[in-house]
C-alpha positions as CSV (number, residue, x, y, z in Angstrom):
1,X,0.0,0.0,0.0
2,X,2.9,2.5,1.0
3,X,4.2,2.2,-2.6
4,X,0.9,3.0,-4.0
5,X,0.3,6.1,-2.0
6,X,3.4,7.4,-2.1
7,X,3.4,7.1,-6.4
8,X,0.0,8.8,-6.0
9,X,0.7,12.1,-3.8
10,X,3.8,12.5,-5.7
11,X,1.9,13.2,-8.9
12,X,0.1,15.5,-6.7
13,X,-3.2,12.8,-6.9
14,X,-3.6,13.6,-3.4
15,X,-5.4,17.0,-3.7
16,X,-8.4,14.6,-5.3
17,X,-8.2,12.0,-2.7
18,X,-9.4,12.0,0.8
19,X,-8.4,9.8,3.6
20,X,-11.7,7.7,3.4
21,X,-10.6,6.8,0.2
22,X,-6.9,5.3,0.9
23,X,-8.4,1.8,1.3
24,X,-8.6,1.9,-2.8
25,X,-4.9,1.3,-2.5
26,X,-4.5,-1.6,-0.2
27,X,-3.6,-5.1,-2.0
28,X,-6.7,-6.8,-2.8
29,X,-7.5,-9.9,-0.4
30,X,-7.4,-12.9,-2.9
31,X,-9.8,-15.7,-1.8
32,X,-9.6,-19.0,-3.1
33,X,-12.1,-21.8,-3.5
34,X,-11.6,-24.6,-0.4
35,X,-13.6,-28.0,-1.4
36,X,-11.1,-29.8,1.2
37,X,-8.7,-29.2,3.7
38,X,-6.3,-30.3,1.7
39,X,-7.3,-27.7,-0.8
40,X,-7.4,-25.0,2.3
41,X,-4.0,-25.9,2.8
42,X,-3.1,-25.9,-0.6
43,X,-4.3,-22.4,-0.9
44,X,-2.8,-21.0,2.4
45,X,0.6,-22.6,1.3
46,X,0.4,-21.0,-2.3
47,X,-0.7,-17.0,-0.9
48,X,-4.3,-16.5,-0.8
49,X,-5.4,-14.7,2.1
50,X,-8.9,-16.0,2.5
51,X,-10.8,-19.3,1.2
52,X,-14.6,-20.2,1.0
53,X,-16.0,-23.0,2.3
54,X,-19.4,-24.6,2.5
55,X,-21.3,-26.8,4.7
56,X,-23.5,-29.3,1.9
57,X,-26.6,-29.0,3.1
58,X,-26.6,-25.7,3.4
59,X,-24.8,-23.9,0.2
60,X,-24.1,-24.5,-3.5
61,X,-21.7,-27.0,-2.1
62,X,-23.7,-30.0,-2.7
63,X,-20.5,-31.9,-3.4
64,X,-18.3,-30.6,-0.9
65,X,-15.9,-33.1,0.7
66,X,-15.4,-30.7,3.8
67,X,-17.1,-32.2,7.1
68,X,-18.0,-30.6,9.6
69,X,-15.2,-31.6,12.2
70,X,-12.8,-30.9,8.9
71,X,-14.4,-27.3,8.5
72,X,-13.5,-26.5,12.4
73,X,-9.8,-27.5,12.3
74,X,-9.5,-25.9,8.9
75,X,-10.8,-22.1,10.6
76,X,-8.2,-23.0,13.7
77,X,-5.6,-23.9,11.0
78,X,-6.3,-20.4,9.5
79,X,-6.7,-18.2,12.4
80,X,-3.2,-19.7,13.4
81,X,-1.5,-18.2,10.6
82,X,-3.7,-15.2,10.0
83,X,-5.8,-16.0,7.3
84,X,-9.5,-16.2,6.5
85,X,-12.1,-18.5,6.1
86,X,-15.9,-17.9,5.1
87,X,-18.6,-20.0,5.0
88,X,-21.2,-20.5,2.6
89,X,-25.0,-19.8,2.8
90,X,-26.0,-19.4,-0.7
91,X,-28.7,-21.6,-0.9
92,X,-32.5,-19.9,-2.3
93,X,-34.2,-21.2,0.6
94,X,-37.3,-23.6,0.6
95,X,-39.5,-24.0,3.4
96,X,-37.9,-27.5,3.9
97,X,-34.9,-25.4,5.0
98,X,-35.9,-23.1,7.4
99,X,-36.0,-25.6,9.8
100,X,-32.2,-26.0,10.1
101,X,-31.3,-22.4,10.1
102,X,-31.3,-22.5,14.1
103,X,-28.8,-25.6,14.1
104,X,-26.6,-23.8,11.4
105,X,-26.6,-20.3,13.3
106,X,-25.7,-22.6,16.5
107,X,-22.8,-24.4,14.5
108,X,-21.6,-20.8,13.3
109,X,-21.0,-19.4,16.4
110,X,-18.8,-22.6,17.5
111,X,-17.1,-22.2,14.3
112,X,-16.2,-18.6,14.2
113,X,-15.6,-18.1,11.0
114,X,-14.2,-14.7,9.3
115,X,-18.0,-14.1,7.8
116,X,-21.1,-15.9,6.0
117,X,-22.0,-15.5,1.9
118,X,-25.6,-15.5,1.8
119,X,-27.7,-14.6,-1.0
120,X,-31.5,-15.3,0.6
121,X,-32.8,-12.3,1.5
122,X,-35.3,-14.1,4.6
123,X,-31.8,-16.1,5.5
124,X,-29.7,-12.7,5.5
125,X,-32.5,-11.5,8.1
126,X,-33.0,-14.5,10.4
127,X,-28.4,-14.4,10.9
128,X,-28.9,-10.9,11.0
129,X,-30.7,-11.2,13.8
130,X,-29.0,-14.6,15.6
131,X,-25.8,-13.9,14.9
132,X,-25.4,-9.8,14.8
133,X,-21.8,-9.5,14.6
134,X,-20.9,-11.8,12.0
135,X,-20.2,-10.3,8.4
136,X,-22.4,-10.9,5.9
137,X,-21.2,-10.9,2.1
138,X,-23.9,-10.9,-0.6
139,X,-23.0,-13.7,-3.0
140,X,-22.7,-13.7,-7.0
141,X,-26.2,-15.9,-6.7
142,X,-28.3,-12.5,-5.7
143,X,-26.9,-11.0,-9.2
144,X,-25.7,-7.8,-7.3
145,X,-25.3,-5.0,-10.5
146,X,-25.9,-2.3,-9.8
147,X,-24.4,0.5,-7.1
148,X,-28.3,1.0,-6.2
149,X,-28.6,-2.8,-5.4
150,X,-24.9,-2.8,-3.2
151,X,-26.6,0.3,-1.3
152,X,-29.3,-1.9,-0.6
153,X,-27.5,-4.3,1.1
154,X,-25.1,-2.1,2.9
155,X,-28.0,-0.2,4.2
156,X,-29.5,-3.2,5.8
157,X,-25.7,-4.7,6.6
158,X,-24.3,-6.3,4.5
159,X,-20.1,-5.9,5.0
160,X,-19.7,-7.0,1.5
161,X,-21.2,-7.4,-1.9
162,X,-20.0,-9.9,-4.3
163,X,-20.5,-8.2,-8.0
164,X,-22.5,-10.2,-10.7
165,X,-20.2,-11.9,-13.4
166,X,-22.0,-9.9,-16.1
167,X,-21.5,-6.3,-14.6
168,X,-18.7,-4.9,-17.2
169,X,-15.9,-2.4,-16.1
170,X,-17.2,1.0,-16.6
171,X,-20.3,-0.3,-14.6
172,X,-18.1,-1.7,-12.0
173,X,-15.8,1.2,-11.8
174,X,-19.2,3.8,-11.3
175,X,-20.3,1.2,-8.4
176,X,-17.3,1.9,-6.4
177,X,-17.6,5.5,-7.2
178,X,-20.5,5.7,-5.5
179,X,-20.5,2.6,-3.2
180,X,-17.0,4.0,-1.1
181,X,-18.3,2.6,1.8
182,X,-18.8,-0.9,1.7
183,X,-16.3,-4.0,0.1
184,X,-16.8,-5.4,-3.2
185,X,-15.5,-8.5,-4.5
186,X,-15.1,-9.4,-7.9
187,X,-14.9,-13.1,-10.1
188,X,-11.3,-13.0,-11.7
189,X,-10.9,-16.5,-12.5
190,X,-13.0,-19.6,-13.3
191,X,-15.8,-21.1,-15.2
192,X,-18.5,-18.9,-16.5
193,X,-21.7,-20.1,-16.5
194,X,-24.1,-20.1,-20.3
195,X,-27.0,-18.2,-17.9
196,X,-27.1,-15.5,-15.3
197,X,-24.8,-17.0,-12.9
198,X,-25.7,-19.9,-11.1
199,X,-29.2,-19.2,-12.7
200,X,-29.4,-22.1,-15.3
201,X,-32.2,-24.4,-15.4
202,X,-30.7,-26.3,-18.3
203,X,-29.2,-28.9,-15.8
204,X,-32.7,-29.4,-13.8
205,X,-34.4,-29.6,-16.6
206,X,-32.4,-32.5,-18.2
207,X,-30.6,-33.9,-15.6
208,X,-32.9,-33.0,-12.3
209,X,-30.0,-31.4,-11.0
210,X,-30.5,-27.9,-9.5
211,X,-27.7,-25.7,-10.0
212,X,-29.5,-23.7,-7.4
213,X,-28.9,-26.2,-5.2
214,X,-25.6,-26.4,-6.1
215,X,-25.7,-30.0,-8.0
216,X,-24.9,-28.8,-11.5
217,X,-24.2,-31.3,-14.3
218,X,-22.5,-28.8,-16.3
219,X,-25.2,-29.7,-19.4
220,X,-24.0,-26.7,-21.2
221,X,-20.8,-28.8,-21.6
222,X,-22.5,-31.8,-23.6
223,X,-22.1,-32.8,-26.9
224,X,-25.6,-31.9,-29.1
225,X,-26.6,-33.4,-32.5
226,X,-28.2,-30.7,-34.4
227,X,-29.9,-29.6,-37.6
228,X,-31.4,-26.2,-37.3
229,X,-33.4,-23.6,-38.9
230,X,-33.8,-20.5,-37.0
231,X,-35.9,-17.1,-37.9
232,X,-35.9,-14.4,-36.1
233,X,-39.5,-13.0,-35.2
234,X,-38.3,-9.5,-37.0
235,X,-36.5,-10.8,-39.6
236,X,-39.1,-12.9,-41.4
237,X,-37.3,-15.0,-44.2
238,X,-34.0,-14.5,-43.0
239,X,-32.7,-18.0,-41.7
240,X,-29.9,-18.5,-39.3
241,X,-28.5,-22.3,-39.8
242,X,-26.8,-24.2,-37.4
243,X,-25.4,-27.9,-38.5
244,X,-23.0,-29.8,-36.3
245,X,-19.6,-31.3,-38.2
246,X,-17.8,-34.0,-37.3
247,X,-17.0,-32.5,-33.8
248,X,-20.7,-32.0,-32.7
249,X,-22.0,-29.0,-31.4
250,X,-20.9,-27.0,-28.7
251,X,-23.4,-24.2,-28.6
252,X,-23.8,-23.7,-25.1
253,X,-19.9,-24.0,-23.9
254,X,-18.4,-21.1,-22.6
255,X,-14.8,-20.5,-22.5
256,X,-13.6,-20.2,-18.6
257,X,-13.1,-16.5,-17.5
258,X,-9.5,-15.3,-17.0
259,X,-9.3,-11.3,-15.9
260,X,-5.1,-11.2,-15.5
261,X,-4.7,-9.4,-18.5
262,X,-6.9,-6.2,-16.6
263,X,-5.7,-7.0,-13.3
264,X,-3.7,-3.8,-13.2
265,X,-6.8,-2.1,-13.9
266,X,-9.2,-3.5,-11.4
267,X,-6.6,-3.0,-8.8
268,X,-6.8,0.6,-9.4
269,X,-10.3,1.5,-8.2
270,X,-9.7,-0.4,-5.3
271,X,-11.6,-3.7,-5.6
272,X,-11.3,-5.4,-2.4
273,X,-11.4,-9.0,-2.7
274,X,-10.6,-11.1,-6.1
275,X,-12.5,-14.1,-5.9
276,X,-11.4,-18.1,-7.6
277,X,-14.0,-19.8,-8.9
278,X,-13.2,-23.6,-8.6
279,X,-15.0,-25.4,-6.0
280,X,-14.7,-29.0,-7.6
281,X,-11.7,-28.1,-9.6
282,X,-8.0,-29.9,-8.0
283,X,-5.6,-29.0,-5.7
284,X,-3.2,-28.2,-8.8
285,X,-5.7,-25.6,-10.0
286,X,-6.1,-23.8,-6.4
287,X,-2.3,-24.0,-6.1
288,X,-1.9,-22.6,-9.4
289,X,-4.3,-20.3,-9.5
290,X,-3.4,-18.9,-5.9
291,X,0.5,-18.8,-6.4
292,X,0.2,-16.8,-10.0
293,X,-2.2,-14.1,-8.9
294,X,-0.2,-14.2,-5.6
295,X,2.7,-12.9,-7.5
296,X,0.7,-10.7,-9.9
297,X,-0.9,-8.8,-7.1
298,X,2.6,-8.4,-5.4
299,X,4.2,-7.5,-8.8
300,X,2.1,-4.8,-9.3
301,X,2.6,-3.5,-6.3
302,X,6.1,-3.5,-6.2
303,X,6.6,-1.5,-9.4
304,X,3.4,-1.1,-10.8
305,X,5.1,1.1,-13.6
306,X,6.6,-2.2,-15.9
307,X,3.7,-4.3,-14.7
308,X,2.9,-7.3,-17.5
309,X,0.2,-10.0,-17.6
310,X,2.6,-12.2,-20.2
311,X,4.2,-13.9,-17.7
312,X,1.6,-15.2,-15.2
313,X,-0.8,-15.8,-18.3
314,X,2.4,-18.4,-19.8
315,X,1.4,-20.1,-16.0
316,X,-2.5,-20.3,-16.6
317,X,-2.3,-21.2,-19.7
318,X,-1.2,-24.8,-17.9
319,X,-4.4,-24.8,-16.2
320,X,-7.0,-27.1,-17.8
321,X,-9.2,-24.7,-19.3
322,X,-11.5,-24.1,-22.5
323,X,-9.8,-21.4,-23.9
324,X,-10.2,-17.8,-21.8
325,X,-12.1,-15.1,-22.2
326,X,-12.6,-11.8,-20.1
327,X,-16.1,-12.5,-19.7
328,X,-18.4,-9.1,-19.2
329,X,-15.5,-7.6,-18.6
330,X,-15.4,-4.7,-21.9
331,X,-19.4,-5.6,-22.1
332,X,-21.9,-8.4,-23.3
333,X,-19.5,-10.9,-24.9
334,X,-19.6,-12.0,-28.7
335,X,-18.9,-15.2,-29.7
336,X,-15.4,-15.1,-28.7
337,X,-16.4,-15.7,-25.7
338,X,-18.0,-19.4,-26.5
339,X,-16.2,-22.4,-27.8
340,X,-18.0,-24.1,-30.3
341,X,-15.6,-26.4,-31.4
342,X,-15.1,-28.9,-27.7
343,X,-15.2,-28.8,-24.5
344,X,-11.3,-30.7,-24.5
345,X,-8.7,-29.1,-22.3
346,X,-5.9,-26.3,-24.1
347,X,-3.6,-27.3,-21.9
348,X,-0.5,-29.6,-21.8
349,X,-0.3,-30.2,-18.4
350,X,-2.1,-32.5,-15.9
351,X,-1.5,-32.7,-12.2
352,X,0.8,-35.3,-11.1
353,X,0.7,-35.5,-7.8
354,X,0.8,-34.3,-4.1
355,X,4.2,-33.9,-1.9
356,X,3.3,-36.2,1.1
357,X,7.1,-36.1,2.6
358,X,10.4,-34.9,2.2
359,X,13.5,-36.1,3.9
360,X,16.5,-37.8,3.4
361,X,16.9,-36.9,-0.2
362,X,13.8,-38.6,-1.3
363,X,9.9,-36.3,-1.9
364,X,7.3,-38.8,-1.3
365,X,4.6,-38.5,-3.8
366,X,0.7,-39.2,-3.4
367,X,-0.2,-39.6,-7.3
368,X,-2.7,-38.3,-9.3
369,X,-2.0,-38.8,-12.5
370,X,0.0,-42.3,-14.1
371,X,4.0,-41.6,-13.6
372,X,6.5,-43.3,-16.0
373,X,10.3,-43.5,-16.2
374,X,11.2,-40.4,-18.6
375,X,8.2,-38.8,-17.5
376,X,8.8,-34.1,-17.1
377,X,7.8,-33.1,-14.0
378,X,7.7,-29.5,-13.0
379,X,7.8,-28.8,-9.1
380,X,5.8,-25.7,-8.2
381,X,7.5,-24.7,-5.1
382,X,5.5,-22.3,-2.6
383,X,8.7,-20.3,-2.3
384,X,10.4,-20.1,-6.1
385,X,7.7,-18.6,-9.0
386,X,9.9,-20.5,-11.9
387,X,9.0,-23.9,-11.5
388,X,12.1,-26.7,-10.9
389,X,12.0,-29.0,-13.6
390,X,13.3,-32.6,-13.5
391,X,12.9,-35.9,-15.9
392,X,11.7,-39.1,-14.2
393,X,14.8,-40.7,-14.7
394,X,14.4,-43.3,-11.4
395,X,10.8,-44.0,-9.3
396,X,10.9,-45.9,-6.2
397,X,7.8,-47.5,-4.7
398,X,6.4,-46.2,-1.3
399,X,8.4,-48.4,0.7
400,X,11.4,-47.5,-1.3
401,X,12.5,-51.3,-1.6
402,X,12.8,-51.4,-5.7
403,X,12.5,-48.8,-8.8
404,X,9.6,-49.4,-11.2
405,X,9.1,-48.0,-14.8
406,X,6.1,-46.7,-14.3
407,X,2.9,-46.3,-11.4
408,X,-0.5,-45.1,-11.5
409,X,-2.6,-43.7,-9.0
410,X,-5.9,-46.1,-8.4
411,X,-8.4,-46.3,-6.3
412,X,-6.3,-45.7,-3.4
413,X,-4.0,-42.9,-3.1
414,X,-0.8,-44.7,-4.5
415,X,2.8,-43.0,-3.6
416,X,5.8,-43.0,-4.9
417,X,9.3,-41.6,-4.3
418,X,11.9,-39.8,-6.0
419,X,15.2,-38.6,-5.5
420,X,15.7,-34.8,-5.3
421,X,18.6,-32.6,-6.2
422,X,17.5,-29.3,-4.8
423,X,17.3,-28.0,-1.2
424,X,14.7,-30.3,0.2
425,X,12.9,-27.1,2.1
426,X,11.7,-26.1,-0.9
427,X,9.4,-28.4,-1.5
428,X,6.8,-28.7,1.9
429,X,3.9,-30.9,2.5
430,X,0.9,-30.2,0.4
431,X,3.9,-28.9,-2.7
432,X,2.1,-29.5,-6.4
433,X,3.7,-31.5,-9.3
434,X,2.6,-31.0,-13.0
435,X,3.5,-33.7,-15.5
436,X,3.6,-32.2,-19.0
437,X,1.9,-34.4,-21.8
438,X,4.6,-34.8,-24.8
C-alpha cells in the first residue's frame, strides 16, 4: 500500500483524494475456492489470504468433501496463521430449509468463521438477527449489479457485496464511485456459466440437477446433435442455420473466465477482494491459480510502472481450461467468448501429484495422475515462482525397496518416491507437481 500512496501524492493525486478513500490502495485480499482441507492448505501454502467454504446442506456446495469436524480445524488452521475462512450460505431457501437455520446459526458461532456468503434475502435476516456480529457478504447468486442494489444491502448490513459476473468495467468502476463505503468482490478467474450466474435451469431440466442447489451437471458442456433452422421474429425469411460437423455442437460451452490481463486495472479502483472460482476443480488448479495471482498482485505493487500480464498468463495457460475469455468484462460478450468447437482441455499439463514427505533426499509423492520413467515433471515450489524441472529418470515405490518403470494412482492414493537434487525445504507438505503431456 505505502508504494501505491506514495506514487499517487507525488503526482500530486492527493489534492483529489481523501483519507476515506486510501483503502482503494491496499492489496486486494485474494480468496480462493476450499472444497477440502487439503485444498485449504493448498491455498494458504500457495498466498491467498482467505478461502470459502461450504457446509453441503446448506450452500451450492452439494458436493463438498469438507465435514463438519474438517471445516473447524481448517478455521483454527487459518486463524493460526492469519488467514480467513468464510462460509457458505447461498442456498435460495425452501421452506424445507428453514428448519435447520437454528442448528446452522448454533454451528456458526462454534465455528467462528471470518464471515457468511448469503444470497436469501429471509436467510440474511434471520443471521442478522442470531448472529449480529458476524459479516455478511452478498453472493454472486443474488446477481448484485448495480451501485443502487450494493446500497441496498449495505444499508441493511451487508459488509460486503459480491459483484455479478455480467457487470462490465465501466459499470463496475461507477459502483465503487458511488458505493465508497462498503467492500466489493469481484470473479477474476473460473468457469463462466451459459446463464445468469448460477441461474441455469438447463441442468434441472435434463438432468434434475438444481444448479440452485448447487448440483450442477454442467449440461451446457454436452455434446448436441443438431440440424437447425432459425428465424428471427423480426426478420421474417432471413434463416440463421446451425449444423453440427464431425465435432458435434458446442453451442452452449463457454470458455472459462481469465481477468489477469486487466488485473492492473481492477486493482486501481480499489476492488477489495478477487474471488477463484473452482470449488470441484483440483488441488493443482487452487495451487496454481493462488501462487500466480499471488505474484501478480505483489508484482504490481512492487513496481506497478513495468507491470505485465505475459508472464503469469504463460502459467495459466497450464491450467486445464476451455480457452479464456474476459467474460463481461469490456461488455456483453460475442462469440469469442464461446467455444463451439469442444469442450477438450488447451492445456499440456495435468497434475501429477501431491508432496506427502520430504526427507533424506527422497519427496514422497501421493499420485494423481500415471507416472513413467522419462516422465517431465515440474515442481511448483510455494517459495520459487519459476518452476524446478526434472525428468523421471528413477521411481521408487512407497516403501522404497525397488524402482519401477512406471505407477499409476488407483483407487487408493498410491505413492511413490523420488530422489531430489535441490534444497529439500523447498518443497513442503501439500507442494504440487505438474506432469507435461509430450
Amino acid at each position: 500500500m505505502g508504494y501505491r500512496i506514495a506514487q499517487l501524492l507525488n503526482r500530486g493525486e492527493n489534492r483529489q483524494m481523501s483519507l476515506s478513500n486510501l483503502h482503494r490502495f491496499k492489496k486486494p485480499e485474494l480468496l480462493l475456492p476450499a472444497g477440502s482441507f487439503i485444498k485449504l492448505k493448498t491455498a494458504f501454502l500457495y498466498g491467498a489470504d482467505a478461502v470459502y467454504a461450504g457446509i453441503p446442506e446448506m450452500s451450492l456446495r452439494a458436493k463438498s468433501k469438507f465435514p463438519l469436524e474438517d471445516i473447524e480445524e481448517g478455521i483454527s488452521f487459518a486463524h493460526n496463521i492469519d488467514k480467513k475462512v468464510y462460509l457458505t450460505l447461498n442456498l435460495f431457501s425452501h421452506n424445507k430449509d428453514i428448519s435447520i437455520l437454528e442448528d446452522f446459526a448454533k454451528t456458526v458461532k462454534i465455528l467462528n468463521p471470518d464471515g457468511i456468503i448469503i444470497s436469501d434475502p429471509g436467510i440474511f435476516q434471520y443471521i442478522k438477527k442470531e448472529i449480529p456480529n458476524i459479516h455478511i457478504h452478498i453472493s454472486t447468486q443474488a446477481n448484485v449489479c448495480s451501485w443502487l442494489t450494493v446500497d441496498f444491502w449495505k444499508n441493511i448490513g451487508a459488509s460486503l457485496c459480491v459483484l455479478g459476473r455480467e457487470v462490465s468495467f465501466p459499470e463496475v468502476k461507477e459502483i465503487r464511485e458511488k458505493c465508497n463505503d462498503i467492500k466489493l468482490e469481484m470473479f477474476i478467474h473460473g468457469a463462466m456459466c451459459v446463464s445468469y450466474s448460477g441461474r441455469c435451469l438447463i441442468s434441472a431440466f435434463m438432468a434434475s440437477r438444481s444448479a440452485n442447489q448447487g448440483a450442477c451437471a454442467h449440461s451446457c458442456r454436452w455434446k448436441y446433435k443438431s440440424k437447425l433452422l432459425l428465424e428471427e421474429e423480426l426478420r421474417p425469411g432471413e434463416y440463421i442455420e446451425m449444423e453440427e460437423d464431425d465435432k458435434g455442437t458446442y453451442i452452449l460451452n463457454s470458455k472459462d473466465l481469465c481477468l489477469m490481463p486487466k488485473l492492473d486495472k481492477i486493482v486501481d479502483i480499489g476492488i477489495d477482494s478477487f474471488k477463484i472460482e473452482g470449488r470441484n476443480k483440483s488441488e493443482y488448479y487452487v495451487a496454481q491459480t493462488s501462487r500466480v495471482y499471488r505474484k501478480a498482485i505483489d508484482d504490481y505493487f512492487d513496481n506497478p510502472e513495468s507491470w505485465s500480464p505475459d508472464k503469469y498468463m504463460q502459467e495459466l495457460i497450464t491450467l486445464q481450461n476451455r480457452g479464456y475469455t474476459l467474460g463481461f468484462f469490456d461488455g456483453v460478450p460475442g462469440q469469442e467468448a464461446q467455444g463451439y468447437d469442444d469442450t477438450a482441455s488447451k492445456s499440456d499439463y495435468r497434475n501429477a501429484g501431491v508432496v506427502k514427505a520430504n526427507k533424506n533426499g527422497f519427496l514422497t509423492i501421493e499420485l494423481r495422475h500415471k507416472l513413467k520413467k522419462g516422465d517431465e515433471l515440474e515442481i511448483l515450489s510455494p517459495f520459487k515462482f519459476e518452476p524446478i524441472k526434472l525428468v523421471l529418470n528413477e521411481i521408487y515405490n512407497k516403501d522404497n525397496t525397488r524402482l519401477v518403470k512406471e505407477l499409476a494412482p488407483g483407487k487408493a492414493h498410491q505413492s511413490i518416491k523420488i530422489p531430489i537434487k535441490e534444497d529439500i525445504s523447498l518443497f513442503p507438505e501439500n507442494t504440487i507437481i505438474r506432469l507435461k503431456i509430450l
